[in-house]
C-alpha positions as CSV (number, residue, x, y, z in Angstrom):
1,X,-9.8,-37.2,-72.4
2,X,-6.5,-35.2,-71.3
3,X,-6.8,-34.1,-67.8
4,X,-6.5,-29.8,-67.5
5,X,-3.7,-28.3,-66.2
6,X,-5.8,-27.0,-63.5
7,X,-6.9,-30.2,-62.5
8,X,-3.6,-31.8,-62.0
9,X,-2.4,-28.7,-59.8
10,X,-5.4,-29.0,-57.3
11,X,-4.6,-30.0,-53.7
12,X,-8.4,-32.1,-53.8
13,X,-10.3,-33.2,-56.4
14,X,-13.4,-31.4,-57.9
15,X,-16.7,-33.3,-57.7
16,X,-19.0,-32.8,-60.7
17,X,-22.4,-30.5,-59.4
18,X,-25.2,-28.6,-60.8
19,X,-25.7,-26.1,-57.9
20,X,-27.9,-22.6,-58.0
21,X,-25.8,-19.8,-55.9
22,X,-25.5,-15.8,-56.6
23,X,-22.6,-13.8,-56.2
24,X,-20.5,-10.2,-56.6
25,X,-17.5,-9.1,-57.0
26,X,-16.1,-7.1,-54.2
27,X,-15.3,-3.5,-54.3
28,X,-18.1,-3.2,-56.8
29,X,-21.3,-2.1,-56.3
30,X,-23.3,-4.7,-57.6
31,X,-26.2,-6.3,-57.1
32,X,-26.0,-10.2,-56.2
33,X,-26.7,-11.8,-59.7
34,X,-26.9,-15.6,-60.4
35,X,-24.0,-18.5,-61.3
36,X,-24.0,-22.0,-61.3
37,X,-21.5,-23.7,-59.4
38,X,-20.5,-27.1,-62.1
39,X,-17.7,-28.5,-60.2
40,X,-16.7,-28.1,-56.0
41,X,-14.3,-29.5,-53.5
42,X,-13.3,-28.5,-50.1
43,X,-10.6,-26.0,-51.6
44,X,-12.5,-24.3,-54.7
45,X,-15.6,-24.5,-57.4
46,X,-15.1,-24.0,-60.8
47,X,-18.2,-21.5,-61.8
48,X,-20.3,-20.6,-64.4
49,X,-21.1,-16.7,-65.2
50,X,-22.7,-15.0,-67.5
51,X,-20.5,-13.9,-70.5
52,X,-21.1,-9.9,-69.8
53,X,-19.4,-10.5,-66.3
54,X,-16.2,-9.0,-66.5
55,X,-14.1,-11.0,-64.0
56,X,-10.3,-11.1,-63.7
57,X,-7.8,-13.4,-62.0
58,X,-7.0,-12.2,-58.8
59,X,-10.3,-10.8,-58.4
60,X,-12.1,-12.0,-55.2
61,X,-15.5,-13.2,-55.4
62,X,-18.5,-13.6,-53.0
63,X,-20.5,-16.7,-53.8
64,X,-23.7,-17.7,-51.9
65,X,-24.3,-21.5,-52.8
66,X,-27.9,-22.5,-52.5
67,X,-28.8,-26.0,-51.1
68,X,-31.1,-27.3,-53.8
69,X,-34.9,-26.5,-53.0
70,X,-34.7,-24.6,-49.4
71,X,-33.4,-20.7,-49.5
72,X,-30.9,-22.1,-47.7
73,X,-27.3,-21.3,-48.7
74,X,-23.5,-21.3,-47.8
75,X,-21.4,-18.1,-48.2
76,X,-17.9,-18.1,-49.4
77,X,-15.6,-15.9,-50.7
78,X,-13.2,-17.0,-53.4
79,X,-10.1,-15.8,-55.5
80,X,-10.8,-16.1,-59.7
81,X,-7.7,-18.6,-60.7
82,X,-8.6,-18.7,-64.2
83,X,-10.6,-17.9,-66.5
84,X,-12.2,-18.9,-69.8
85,X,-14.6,-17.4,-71.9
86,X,-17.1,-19.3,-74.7
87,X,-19.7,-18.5,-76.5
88,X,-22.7,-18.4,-74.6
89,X,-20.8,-17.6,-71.0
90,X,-17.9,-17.3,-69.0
91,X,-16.4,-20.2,-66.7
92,X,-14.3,-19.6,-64.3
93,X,-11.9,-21.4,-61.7
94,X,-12.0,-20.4,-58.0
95,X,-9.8,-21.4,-54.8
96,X,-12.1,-20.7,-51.5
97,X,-10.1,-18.3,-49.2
98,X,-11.3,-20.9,-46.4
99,X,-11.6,-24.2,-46.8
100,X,-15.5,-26.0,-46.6
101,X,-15.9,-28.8,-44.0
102,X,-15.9,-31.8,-45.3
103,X,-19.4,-32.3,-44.2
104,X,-20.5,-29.4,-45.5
105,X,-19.5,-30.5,-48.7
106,X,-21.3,-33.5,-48.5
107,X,-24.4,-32.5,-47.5
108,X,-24.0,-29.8,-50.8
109,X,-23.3,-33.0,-52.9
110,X,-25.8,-34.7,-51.8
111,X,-28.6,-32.3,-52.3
112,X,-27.2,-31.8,-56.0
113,X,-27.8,-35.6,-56.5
């Protein structure tokens, strides 16, 4: 299979997840509501929305990212890249305004195992 063009312009490569998180989009007055994060590296996540959710490029996201089965979770905020739409929902590409720690990241993968 042909690798995206997204793919080949990232800094660090993605590692395939299944992780719970919530999130909203700033300078709306939302209520958190849930995502899946399917794909996360140090530098970004590509997530999964609900196909209502009316997201833009350039719009910055807050994502809470829940370690699988404790109400732990990490917060990070995040700029929509790009975006693509299908039938049943909405996936979009994020870049992390800060970078994760590697170990953070880890421990994240890990859990998702």
């Amino acid at each position: 299979m042909a690798e995206s063009p997204y793919a080949m312009m990232r800094s660090r490569e993605r590692i395939k997840t299944n992780l719970k998180a919530q999130y909203f989009v700033k300078n709306r007055e939302d209520q958190p509501l849930e995502c899946q994060i399917i794909d996360l590296s140090t530098a970004g996540a590509a997530v999964v929305f609900p196909r209502s959710e009316n997201i833009a490029c350039g719009d910055i996201i807050a994502i809470n990212i829940f370690l699988p089965n404790t109400i732990l979770h990490v917060s990070v905020h995040a700029e929509a890249r790009w975006i693509r739409r299908r039938a049943k929902d909405l996936i979009c590409g994020t870049q992390f305004q800060e970078l994760l720690s590697e170990r953070m990241l880890q421990q994240l993968i890990k859990k998702s195992d």
